[in-house]
N, C-alpha and C positions, 0 to 999 in steps of 0.2 A: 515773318513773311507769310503771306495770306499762299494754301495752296492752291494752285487751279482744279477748277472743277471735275474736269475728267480726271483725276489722279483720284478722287473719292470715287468719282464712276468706276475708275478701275478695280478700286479693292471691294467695294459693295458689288461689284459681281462676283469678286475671288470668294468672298464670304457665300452669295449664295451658292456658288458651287459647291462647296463647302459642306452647306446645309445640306444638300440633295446627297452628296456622298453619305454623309450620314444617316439622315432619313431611310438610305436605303442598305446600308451596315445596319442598322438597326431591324428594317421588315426580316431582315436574314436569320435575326436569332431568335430562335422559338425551338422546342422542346421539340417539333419534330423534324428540324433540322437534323441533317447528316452534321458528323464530328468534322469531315471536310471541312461543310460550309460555316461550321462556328468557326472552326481555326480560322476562315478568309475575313471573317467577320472579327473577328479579334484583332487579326493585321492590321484590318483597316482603318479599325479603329484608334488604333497605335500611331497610322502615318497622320491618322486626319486631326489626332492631340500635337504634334511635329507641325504640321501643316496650319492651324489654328495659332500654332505659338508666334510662327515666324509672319502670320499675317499681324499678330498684335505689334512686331518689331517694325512692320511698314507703316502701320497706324499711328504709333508713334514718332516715326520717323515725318511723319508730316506736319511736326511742329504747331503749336498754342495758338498762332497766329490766326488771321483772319476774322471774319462778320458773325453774326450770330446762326447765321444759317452752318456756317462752315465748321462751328464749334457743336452744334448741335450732333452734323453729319458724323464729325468727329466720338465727338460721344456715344453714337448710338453703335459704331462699329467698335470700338471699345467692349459696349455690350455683347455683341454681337460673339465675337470673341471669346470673350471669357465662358460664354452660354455654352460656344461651341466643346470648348476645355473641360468645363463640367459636365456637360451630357457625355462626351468622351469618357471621364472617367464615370459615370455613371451609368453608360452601357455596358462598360467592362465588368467594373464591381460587381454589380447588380443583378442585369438582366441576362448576362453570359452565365454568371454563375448561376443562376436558378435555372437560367434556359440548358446547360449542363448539366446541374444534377434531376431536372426534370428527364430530359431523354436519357440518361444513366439510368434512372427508376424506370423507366420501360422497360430497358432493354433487361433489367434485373428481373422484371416482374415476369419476362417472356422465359426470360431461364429458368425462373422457379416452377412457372409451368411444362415446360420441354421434361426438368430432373422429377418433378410429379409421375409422369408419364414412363420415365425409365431411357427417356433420351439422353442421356448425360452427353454424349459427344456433339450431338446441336446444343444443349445448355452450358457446355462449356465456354462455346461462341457466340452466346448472346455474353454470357459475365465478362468475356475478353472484351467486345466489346463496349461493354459499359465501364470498364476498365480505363479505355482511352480517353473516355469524356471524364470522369473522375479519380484518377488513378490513385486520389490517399484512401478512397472508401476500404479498410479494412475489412468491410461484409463480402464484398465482391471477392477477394481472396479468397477467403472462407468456404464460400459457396462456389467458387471455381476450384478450389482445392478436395471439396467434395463430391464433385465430378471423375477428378482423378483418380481417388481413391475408389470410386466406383469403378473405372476405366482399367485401376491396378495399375494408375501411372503413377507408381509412389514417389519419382523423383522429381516429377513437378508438381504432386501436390506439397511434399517439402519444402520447394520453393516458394509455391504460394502462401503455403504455415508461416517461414522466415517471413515474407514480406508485410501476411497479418501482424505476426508479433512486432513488430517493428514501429507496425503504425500504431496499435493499440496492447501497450507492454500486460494490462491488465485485464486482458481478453482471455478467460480460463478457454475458449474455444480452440483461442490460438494456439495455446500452448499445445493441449489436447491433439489438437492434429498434427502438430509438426513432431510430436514424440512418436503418436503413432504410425508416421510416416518413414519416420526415422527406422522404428524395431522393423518395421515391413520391409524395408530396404535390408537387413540385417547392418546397422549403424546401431548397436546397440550403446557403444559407451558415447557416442554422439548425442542421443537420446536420454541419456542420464545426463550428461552437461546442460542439457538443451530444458529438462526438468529444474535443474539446477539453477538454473537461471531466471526462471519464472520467481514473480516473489511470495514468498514464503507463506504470507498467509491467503494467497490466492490457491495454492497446492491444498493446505489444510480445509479451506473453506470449498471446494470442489473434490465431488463424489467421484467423478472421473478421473482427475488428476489424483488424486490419493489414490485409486486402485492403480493408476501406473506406476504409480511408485512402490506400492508396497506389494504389487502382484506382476502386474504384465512388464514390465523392463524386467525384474528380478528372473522372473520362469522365462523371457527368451534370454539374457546372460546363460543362465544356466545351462540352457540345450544348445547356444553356441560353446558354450565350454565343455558340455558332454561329449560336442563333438571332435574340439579338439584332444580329451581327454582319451578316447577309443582311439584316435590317430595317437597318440602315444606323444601330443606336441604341449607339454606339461607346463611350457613356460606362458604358452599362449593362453592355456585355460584357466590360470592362476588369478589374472588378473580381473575376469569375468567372474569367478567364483567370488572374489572378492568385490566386485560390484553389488553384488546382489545381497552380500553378508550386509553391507554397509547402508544401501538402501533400506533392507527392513531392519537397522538401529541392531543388529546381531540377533535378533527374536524370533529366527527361522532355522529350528535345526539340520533342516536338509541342506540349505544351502552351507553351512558349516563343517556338514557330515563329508559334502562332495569339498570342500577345499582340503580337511583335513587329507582327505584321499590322494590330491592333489601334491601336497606336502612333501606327503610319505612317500610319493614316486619320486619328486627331485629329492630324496634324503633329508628335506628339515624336519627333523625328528620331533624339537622342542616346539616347533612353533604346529606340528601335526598334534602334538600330544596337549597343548593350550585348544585347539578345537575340539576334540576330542573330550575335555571336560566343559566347554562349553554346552558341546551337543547334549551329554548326559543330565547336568544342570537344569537345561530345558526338557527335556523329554527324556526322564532314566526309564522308561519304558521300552525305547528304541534301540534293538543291538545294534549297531553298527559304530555309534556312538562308542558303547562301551569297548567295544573292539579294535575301534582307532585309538583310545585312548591306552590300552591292554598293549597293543604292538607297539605303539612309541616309545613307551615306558620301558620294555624290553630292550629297542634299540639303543635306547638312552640308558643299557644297564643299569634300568632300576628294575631289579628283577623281583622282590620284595612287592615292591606297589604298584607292579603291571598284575601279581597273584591279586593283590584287594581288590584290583579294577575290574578284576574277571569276578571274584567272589560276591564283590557289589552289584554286579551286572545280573549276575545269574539272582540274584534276589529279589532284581527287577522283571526281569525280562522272561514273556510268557516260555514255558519248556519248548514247545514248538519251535523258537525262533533260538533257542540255545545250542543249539549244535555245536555252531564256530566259537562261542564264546569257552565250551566245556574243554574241546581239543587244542585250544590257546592254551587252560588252565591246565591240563595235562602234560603238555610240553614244556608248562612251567613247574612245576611240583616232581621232584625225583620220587620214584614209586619205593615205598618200601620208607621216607620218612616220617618221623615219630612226630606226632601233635604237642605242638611245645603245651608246656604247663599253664592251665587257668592266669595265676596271676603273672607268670611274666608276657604272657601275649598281652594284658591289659597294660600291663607296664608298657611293653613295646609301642601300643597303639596310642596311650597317651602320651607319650613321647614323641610318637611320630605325626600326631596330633599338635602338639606344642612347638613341634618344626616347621609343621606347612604354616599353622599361625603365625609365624616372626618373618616368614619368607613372603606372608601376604594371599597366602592360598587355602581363603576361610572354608570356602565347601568343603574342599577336601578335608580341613582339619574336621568340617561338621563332621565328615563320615565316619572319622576313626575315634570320634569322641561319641558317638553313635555305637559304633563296635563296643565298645571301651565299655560301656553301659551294660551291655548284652553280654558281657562275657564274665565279668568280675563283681563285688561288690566294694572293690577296697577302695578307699578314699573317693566314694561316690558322692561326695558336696562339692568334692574339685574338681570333678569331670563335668558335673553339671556347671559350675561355674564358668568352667572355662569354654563350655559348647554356647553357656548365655553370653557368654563375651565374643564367638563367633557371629553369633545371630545378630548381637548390634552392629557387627561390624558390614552385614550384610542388609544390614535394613531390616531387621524383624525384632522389632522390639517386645512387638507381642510374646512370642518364642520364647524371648531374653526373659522376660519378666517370669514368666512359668516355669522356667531353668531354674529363677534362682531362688524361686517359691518352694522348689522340690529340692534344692539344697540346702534352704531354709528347714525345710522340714525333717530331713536328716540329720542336719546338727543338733536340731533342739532333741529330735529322741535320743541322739545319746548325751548332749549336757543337762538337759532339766529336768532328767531323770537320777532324781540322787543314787539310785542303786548304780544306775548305768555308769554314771560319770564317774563313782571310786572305782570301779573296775577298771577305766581307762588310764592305761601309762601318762605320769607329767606332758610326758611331749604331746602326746596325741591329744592332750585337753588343750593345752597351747595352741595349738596347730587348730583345732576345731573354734577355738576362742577367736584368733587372728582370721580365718577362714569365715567366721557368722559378719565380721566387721566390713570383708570383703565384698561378702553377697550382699549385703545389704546397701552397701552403695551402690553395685553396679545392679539392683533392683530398684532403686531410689533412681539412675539413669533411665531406664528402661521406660519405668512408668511417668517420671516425667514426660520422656519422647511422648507417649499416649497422650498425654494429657491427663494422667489420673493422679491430679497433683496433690488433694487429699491424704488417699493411698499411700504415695510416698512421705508425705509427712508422719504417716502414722508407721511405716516400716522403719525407719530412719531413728524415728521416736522410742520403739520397744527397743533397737538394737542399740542404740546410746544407753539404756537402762542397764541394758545387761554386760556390758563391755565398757560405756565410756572411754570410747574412740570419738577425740577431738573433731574427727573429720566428718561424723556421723552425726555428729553438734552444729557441723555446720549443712551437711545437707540437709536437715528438717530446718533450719535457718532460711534456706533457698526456698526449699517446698513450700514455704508458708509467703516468702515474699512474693514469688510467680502467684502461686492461689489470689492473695491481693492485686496483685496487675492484672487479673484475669478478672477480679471483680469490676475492676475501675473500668475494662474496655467495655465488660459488660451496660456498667454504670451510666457510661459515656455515650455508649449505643442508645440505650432507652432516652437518652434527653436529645436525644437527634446528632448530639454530637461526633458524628463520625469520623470525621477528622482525628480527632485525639482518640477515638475508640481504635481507630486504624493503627494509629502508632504503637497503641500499648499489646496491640494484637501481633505486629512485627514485630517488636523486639521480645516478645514469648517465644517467636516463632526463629528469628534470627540469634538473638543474645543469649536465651535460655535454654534455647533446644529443643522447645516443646513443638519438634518436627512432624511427630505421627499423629495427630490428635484432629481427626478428620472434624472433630467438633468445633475447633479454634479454624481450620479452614473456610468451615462452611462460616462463621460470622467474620472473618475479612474478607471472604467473599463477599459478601453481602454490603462491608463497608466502601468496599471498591465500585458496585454496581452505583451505592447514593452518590460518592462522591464521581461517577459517568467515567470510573477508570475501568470500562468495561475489556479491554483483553486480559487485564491481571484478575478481573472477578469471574470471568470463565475459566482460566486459570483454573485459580485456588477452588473453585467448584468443582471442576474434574478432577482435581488431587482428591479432593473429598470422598468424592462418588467412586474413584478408583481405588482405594481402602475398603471398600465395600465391608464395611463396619458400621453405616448408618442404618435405621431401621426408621421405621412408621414416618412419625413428620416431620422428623429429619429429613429422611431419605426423599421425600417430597419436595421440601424446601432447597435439597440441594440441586435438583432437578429445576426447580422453576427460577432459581437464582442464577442457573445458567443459562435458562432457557432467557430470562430478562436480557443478560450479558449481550448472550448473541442478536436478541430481537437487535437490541441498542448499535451492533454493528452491519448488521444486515442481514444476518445471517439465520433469512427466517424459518426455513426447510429443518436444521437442527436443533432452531429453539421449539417446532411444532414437533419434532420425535421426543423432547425430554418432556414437553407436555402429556404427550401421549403415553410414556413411559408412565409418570403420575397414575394415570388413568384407568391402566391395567390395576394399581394399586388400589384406585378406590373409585371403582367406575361410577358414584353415584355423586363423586364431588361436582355439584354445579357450576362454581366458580373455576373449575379448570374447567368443565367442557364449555362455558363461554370464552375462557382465556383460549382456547385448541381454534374453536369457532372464529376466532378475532382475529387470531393469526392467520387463519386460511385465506378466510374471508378480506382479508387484507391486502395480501400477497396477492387475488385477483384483481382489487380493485387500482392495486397501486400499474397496474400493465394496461388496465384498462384509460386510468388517467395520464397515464405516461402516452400515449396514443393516441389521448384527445390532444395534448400542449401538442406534441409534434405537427398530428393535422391543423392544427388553428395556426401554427406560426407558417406551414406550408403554405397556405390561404391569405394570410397576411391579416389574418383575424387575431392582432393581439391583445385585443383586450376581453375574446374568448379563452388565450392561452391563457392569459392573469386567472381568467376564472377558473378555470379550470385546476393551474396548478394550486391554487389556494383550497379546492377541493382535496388535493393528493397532501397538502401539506395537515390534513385535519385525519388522515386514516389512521394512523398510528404514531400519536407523541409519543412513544417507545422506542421506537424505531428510529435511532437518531441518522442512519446513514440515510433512510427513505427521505427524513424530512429533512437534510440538508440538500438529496439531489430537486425536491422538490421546490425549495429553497431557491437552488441554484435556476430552475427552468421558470420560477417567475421573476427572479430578476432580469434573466435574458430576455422576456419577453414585455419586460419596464424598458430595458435597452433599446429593444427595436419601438416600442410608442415615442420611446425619447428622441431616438433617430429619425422620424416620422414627424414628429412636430417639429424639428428642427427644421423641416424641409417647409415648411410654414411660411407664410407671409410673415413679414417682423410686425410685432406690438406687444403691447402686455402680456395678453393672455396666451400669449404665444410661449412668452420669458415664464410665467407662472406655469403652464403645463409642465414648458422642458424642465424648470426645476424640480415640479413634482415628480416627474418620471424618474429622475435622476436619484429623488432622496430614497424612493422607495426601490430602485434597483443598488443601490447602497445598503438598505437597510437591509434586502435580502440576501446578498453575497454576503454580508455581516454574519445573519443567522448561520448560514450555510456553515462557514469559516466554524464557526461556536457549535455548534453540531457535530462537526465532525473532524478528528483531529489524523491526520496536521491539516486537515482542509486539501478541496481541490483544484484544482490549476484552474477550470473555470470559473468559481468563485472568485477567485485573486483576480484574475482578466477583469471579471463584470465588477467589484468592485475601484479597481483601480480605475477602470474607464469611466463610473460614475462619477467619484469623484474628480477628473478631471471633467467630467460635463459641468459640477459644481464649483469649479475654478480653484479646489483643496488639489495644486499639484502635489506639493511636499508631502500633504497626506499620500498621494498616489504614488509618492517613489517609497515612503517607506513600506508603503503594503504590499509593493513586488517585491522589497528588500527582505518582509517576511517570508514571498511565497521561496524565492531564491535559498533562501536558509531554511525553510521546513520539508520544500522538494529538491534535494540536491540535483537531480534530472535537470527540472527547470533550467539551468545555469547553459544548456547546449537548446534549451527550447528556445525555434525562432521568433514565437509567439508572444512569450512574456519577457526575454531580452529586447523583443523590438517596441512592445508598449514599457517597459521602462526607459528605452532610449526617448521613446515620444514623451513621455511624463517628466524625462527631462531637459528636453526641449522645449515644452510647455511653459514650466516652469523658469526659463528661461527668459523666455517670450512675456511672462508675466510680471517679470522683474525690471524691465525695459523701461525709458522714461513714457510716459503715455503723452504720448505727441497730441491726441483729439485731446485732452483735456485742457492742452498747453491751449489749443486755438478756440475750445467751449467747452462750459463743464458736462453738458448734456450728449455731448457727440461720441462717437461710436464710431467702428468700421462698417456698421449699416447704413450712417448718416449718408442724405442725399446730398451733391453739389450744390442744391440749393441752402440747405441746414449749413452744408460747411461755409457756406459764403458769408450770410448772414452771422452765423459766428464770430467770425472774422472782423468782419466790420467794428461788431461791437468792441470786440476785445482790442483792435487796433484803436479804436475810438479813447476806450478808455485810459491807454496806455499811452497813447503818441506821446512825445516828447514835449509836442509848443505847450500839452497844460500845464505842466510842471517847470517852465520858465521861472515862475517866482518862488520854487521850492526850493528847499535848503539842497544842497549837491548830493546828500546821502540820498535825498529822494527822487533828485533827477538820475544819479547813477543806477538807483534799482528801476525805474521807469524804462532808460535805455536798455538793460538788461532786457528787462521785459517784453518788449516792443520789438527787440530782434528773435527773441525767442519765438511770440507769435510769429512773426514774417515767416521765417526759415520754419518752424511745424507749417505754417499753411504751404508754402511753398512746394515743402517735401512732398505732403499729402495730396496736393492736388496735381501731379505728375500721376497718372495712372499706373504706369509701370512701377513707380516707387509705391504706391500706395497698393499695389496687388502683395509686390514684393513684403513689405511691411506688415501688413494683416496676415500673412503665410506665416510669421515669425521671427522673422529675420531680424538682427538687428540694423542700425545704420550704415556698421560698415560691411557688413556680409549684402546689403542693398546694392551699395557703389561697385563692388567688385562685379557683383551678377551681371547687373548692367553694362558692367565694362566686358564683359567677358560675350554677353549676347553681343555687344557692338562688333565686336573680332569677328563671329562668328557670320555675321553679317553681314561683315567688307570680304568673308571668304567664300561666299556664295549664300548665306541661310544656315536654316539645322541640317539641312537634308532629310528632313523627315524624321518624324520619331518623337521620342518621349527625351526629355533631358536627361543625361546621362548613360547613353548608350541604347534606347530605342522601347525601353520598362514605362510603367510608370514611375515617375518619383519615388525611389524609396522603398517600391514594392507595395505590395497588400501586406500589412501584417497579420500573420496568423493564415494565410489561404485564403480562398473562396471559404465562404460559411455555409456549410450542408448542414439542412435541419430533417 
């Protein structure tokens, strides 16, 4: 049924009203609009997508019928429509959000001038405000948060720190002020939690976060627990004094000195008298230490080895500062007792020596096997042995090795000395025979640890000569095999093969125990750096360099093997100190003061091109952003974290050329751009991904979405399936949950029977009414049924098939509403329902305004507005 005229008149006015609402939602957003008028302008743009929807349902509601005029009219409100629906959603996307984040950057630019100036209380209220128009910008926090702390409002610049960290977890700024917000507030173990929480190697990689941790939370713990220590409230200060131990890793002996103190007030004797040799351990310079350690021991009735604690102390500790320590020891020693005999105090002390050892309390055994040395000569290759067997067990191989070098050489003056040796009682030759076999292995240990594997081959070697101990058969057996795997890695290293040089370097280092041998460090460092396992080869370089046992080009090499490391992670500030360290060494090295010079020089230009991409994509110049970022991506192939972020800012900037031609008139060169644009913001999230591991959330984004520009959805669900399982985070982010959800809807959409094909092979959801007619034609043509009268029945019944197949696609597709339906993604029967579901809505008054689904857009924006 043909409709009457004025029922088109009716809705082609509704539609221009329409237009003119628009038009004029739109004059409203610009950047120096009030946050008011964007919000009204937002609304309206909302009711006028609501309002647009329910004129397409009157439009169609007017039925296929009638002349060519009245199909035409038809048609063109149709257009009309859909125009209005997209510039809707295209004023929101788009020009709200730039018109947003442009008035946000004013009002940011006006506070930065205001807190220039020392107004912090007006620059507060320009970032509040620019707050409102962009409220994820974590700078804005930032910079309002340090207002506060100028203001000494520390409890809402704490709030604003929370709110930065939140938005950006890897903001060492953030973290930074919300600690130091925290200890200002005195929230001190709040501020260690709140460290705690930041990740791990943003705390290491930051100069400021590192001194919180290992100075400012520690020294304000401490003076909150001074103070409840002087209030006499022990249980309160315990646990502060124990913040602060724990924070600097136990390597602070004041802070141990005041727990111990701590201790000894609520009566835990043992656990005062364990600090207590901590303290001295670290600093035996320090009375107080030895003091706490002297009183515990007392209380703990060891009255014996609270006198050595004092005795040791006073050996340490300048006269001036011994006072307390002298009248401890006097109140321990009754006056008037006899000084026990030379060898039984040596007996006693290596006895009491051989106790702390099996109880696990090597220092201590150091000391008395120390004593022991100093006071006696008797059985002085066993005392050395047994002080070399502390020293390993402490980590000092070195130590161990010269222990058992000096008991090595006791035994041979008295057995390789014919005269000597028939002087010695049977037993004592035994006893010294079984004792060379001893030393010798746990010197064969020692220098292995070093690396001096040689060495112990050749210790190993003389001591099986002279004793033929089986076991001493087998440690030069060992030394020779490790020496051999130390070749091959070597071997392996020079043919580039680092891979297998790596492995035979770990299992020396893991399998064999060739732990201390800074030299074996420093070349799996170095195998880690070729194969880009750059955290483990800063690693293994700082184990190196902290052995401080390298010398000349070594010592050089272990420097710039770290400094590589770091360049490779980003971390350029530390890899230009270990250059510069070099430098002192040989200030006339050329090639490091170019390598210092590269690095600097680097780090300015990469802030400077990072600067330029941001203005160019601000501008909508991005095919200055491309150029530019390909600049950033040429500063430093070292630097794999730079040239992945740079990586990442020209594919986003492929992105938006893609988004941009997309918005194109349709034809070839239209299809040929967007797929260019698409391969090559692919190719560059690729790089990014391969740069830097585990890769960043942005990369995963910009690649997934090119490839769904390139129609690889499956490719696109597995690459957020990687980002999902490389950033566990991810899994709560709405960004790359909601483009996976799209990727699999996509790929949904792409699996569908393709209806254009069914009616022409050439047709598309771009094709015009006129293309799909034409289509039609032919393909009904060729299909109908009368030509295949004289064919055999299998080819009249595929013919039939066929001929209602075309009908029903042309059919479908040429209903507008089914066919908007359809090109959105939908399949067939998710079409009928929609349809049936607007019709309800229809017969009950309309949408009443608004966006389908409660008054949003569709589905939301995934990911936010896009602030560059």
């Amino acid at each position: 049924m043909c409709p009457p005229p004025d029922a088109f008149d009716g809705l082609e006015a509704e539609a221009g009203a329409l237009e003119g609402q628009l038009d004029e939602a739109l004059l409203n957003i610009s950047s120096d609009a009030s946050r008011k008028t964007l919000m009204v302008a937002r609304d309206a743009l909302s009711k006028l997508y609501g309002a647009a929807e329910q004129l397409t349902l009157k439009v169609d509601g007017c039925g296929g019928g009638g002349g060519g005029d009245a199909t035409a009219r038809r048609k063109a409100l149709v257009e009309r429509c859909e125009a209005l629906s997209e510039a809707c959603v295209e004023g929101r996307e788009r020009r709200l959000a730039s018109a947003l984040a442009a008035a946000a950057d004013k009002q940011r630019s006006a506070g930065n001038e205001l807190f220039a100036k020392g107004d912090h209380a007006d620059a507060s209220e320009r970032y509040a405000a620019a707050l409102e128009l962009t409220p994820d910008d974590a700078r804005l926090y930032l910079n309002r948060g340090l207002c506060w702390q100028s203001l000494k409002e520390w409890a809402k610049a704490a709030a604003d720190a929370k709110a930065a960290v939140k938005l950006d977890c890897g903001n060492a700024k953030a973290h930074f002020h919300l600690t130091r917000s925290l200890v200002a507030l005195g929230e001190v173990e709040a501020a260690a939690v709140a460290l705690g929480n930041a990740p791990a190697e943003l705390v290491e990689s930051s100069k400021s976060l590192a001194e919180m941790k290992q100075s400012t939370i520690p020294e304000a713990a401490k003076k909150q627990a001074n103070g409840f220590f002087i209030a006499k409230d022990y249980e309160a200060a315990l646990p502060l004094y124990t913040l602060a131990v724990d924070l600097t890793a136990g390597a602070a002996h004041l802070y141990l000195s005041n727990r111990s103190a701590c201790y000894q007030a609520l009566g835990k004797w043992a656990k005062a008298a364990e600090d207590g040799r901590a303290v001295v351990a670290l600093e035996p310079s320090f009375p107080k230490g030895h003091l706490h350690l002297a009183r515990s021991l007392k209380q703990l009735e060891r009255k014996d080895a609270a006198v050595e604690a004092c005795e040791f102390g006073l050996e340490h500790v300048a006269d001036k500062d011994a006072a307390a320590l002298k009248e401890l020891l006097a109140s321990l020693k009754p006056r008037g007792a006899a000084p026990k005999a030379p060898c039984a105090t040596a007996k006693a002390l290596r006895d009491a020596g051989a106790a702390l050892y099996k109880r696990g309390a090597y220092k201590e055994a150091l000391t008395q096997y120390t004593k022991c040395l100093s006071t006696s000569d008797d059985e002085r290759d066993a005392v050395y042995a047994n002080r070399a067997a502390c020293w390993l067990m402490v980590n000092d191989p070195d130590r161990a090795a010269k222990d058992c070098a000096d008991a090595e050489a006791v035994i041979a003056k008295r057995l390789d000395d014919d005269e000597a040796r028939e002087a010695l009682p049977g037993g004592e030759r035994d006893r010294l025979t079984t004792s060379r076999s001893k030393v010798a292995s746990r010197r064969c240990t020692a220098l292995c640890r070093l690396g001096r594997l040689d060495e112990a081959a050749a210790v190993a070697e003389r001591a099986f000569e002279s004793t033929g101990d089986a076991g001493l058969k087998k440690k030069r057996s060992e030394a020779g095999q490790y020496l051999e795997l130390r070749g091959a890695g070597d071997e392996a290293v020079g043919r580039g093969e680092f891979s297998r040089g790596k492995r035979c370097f770990l299992k020396l280092r893991d399998e064999c125990g060739v732990t201390d041998d800074p030299l074996l460090r420093l070349a799996l460092a170095k195998c880690h750096v070729r194969l880009k396992e750059y955290d483990d080869g800063s690693r293994e370089a700082m184990q190196a360099l902290a052995s401080k046992r390298l010398r000349g080009q070594d010592l050089v090499e272990a420097h710039t093997t770290r400094a590589d490391a770091l360049v490779a992670v980003g971390d350029r500030d530390k890899a230009a100190a270990h250059v510069s360290a070099c430098l002192q060494m040989d200030p006339d090295d050329d090639a490091l003061k170019t390598k210092l010079k590269k690095l600097r020089r680097g780090t300015k230009d990469a802030e400077r091109v990072k600067g330029d991409v941001e203005a160019a994509i601000n501008k909508g110049d991005y095919d200055a952003a491309v150029k530019a970022a390909t600049e950033g991506i040429g500063i430093d192939e070292d630097d794999k974290k730079l040239l992945a972020s740079m990586h990442v800012r020209r594919a986003k900037a492929y992105q938006l050329l893609a988004l941009k031609a997309k918005r194109q008139p349709t034809g070839d060169e239209k299809n040929a751009s967007l797929k260019a644009c698409w391969r090559k913001c692919h190719s560059d999230a690729s790089a990014a991904l391969y740069h830097a591991s585990p890769g960043s959330k942005s990369a995963f984004l910009l690649g997934a979405e090119a490839l769904q520009g390139l129609g690889r959805y499956q490719d696109a669900i597995n690459l957020l399936e990687q980002c999902l399982e490389a950033i566990p985070e991810t899994k709560q982010d709405r960004a790359v949950v909601g483009k996976y959800k799209e990727a699999q809807f996509l790929l949904k959409k792409a699996n569908r029977p393709n209806l254009y094909a069914e009616v022409g092979p050439d047709l598309d959801e771009n094709s015009s009414e006129q293309e799909m007619k034409k289509a039609y034609k032919k393909a009904a043509l060729k299909w109908h049924p009368d030509r295949f009268s004289t064919k055999s029945d299998e080819e009249k019944s595929k013919a039939e098939v066929q001929f209602k197949k075309i009908n029903d696609a042309y059919e479908f597709l040429t209903d507008p509403q089914r066919k908007k339906l359809w090109d959105q993604g939908h399949d067939r029967e998710e079409v009928e329902q929609k349809i049936e579901m607007a019709k309800q809505q229809a017969a009950q008054g309309g949408m009443r305004g608004g966006f389908p689904g409660g008054g949003g857009f569709p589905g939301g924006f995934p990911g936010g507005f896009h602030h560059h």
